[in-house]
MARLUM-797135 format. One line per 2 residues: number of its first residue (from 0); their letters; for each residue x, y, z of C-alpha. Coordinates in steps of 0.001 Angstrom, whole numbers, padded with zeros to 6 digits. Example, Ala and Ser with C-alpha at 12.3 -4.5 7.8 and 13.67 -1.06 7.14 Angstrom:
0 = AS = 012300/-004500/007800 | 013670/-001060/007140
% end
This chain:
0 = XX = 049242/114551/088768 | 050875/112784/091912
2 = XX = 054163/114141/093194 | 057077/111428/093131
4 = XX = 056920/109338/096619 | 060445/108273/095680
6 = XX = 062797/111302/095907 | 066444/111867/097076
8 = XX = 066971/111946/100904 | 069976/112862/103034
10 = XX = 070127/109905/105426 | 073242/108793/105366
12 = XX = 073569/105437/102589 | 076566/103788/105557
14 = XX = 074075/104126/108119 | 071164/102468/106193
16 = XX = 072865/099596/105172 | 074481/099131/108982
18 = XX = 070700/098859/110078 | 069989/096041/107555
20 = XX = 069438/093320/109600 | 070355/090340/107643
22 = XX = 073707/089755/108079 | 074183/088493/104438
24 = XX = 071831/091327/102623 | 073940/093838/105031
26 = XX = 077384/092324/103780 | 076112/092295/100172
28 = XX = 074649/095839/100411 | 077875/097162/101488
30 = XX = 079682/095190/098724 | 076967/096419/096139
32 = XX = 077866/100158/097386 | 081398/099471/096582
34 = XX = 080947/098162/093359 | 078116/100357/091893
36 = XX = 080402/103903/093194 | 083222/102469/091506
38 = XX = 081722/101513/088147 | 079439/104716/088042
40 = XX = 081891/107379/089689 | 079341/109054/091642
42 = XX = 078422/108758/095067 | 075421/106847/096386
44 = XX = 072130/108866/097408 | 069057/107241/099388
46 = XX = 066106/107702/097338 | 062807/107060/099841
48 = XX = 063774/104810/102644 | 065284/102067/101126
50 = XX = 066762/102388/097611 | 070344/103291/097581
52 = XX = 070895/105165/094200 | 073792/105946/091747
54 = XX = 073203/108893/089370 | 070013/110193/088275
56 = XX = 067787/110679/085092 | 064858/111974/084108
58 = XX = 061988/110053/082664 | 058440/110482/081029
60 = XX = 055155/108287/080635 | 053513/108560/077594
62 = XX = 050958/109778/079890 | 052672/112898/080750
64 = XX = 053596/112109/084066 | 057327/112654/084865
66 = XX = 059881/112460/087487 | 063600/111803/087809
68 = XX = 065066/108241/089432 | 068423/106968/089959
70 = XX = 070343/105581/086926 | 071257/102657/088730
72 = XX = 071187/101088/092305 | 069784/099052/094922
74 = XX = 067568/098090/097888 | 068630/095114/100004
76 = XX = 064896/093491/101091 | 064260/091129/103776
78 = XX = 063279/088597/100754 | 065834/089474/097903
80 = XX = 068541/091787/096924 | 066609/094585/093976
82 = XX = 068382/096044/091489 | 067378/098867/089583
84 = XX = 068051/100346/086176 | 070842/096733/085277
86 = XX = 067789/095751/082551 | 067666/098536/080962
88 = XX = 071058/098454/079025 | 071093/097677/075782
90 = XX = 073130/093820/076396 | 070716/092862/079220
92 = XX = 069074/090117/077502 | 072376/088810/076703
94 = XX = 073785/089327/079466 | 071095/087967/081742
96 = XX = 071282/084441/080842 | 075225/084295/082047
98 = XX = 074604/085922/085400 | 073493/083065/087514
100 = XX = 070480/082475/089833 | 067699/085398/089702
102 = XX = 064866/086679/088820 | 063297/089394/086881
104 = XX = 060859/091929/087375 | 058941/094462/085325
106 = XX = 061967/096274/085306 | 064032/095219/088302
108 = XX = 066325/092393/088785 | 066585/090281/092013
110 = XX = 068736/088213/093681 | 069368/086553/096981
112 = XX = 072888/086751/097567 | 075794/087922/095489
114 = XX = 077196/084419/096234 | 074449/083233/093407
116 = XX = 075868/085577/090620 | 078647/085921/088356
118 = XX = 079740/089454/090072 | 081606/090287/087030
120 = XX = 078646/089514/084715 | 076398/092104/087517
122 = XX = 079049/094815/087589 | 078860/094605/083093
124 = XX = 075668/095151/083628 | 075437/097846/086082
126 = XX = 078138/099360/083554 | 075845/099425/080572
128 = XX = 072483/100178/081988 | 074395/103127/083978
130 = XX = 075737/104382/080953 | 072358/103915/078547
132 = XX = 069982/105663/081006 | 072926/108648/081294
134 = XX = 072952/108941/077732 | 069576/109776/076938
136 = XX = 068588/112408/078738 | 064840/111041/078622
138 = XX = 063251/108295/078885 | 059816/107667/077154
140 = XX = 057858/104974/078946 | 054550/103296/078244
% end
């Protein structure tokens, strides 16, 4: 089986997000740092090039592969802002319908500016999904 192409890295998260070069997607990406390391407690971690992550958790395909990935985080795009691990909570579904403009993924959620979203509706989420995917130590997927 393949190795993970999306592991931890030690570039420096500040120094990633300085190089973004939309000046919105740079602001938000900043602001997204701030409010994922204050909900989740831990310091961010580039995963590959250009996913900042928060935490970390094992997973496992029904097909035997597995890997670990960050609980939560982000990767601000030239199109979109990503967010990882907000839809996996357990209130997503409810909660997705009072966040404001975006759209949805397999299992990521994007936006195009934090000025479209209810930021306090984002940071519930990024509170629940961080603390479901902590609390199960693995993950079975499909």
């Amino acid at each position: 089986m393949s190795e993970n192409k999306t592991m931890p890295t030690d570039r420096p998260v500040e120094d990633f997000l300085a190089a973004v070069e939309h000046p919105v997607r740079r602001a938000d990406g900043f602001a997204l740092l701030d409010l994922m390391r204050g909900i989740t407690g831990q310091e961010a971690v580039m995963w590959g090039p250009s996913i900042v992550g928060f935490g970390r958790y094992h997973y496992k395909y029904a097909s035997g592969r597995e890997g670990d990935s960050p609980a939560v985080g982000f990767s601000p795009r030239k199109a979109n802002l990503a967010l990882y691990g907000l839809r996996s909570g357990p209130d997503a579904e409810y909660l997705l319908p009072k966040l404001g403009k975006h759209k949805t993924g397999a299992a990521c959620l994007y936006v195009n500016k934090l000025e479209d979203v209810d930021v306090s509706v984002l940071a519930d989420m990024v509170r629940a999904g961080y603390s479901h995917v902590v609390a199960e130590p693995q993950h079975p997927r499909p």
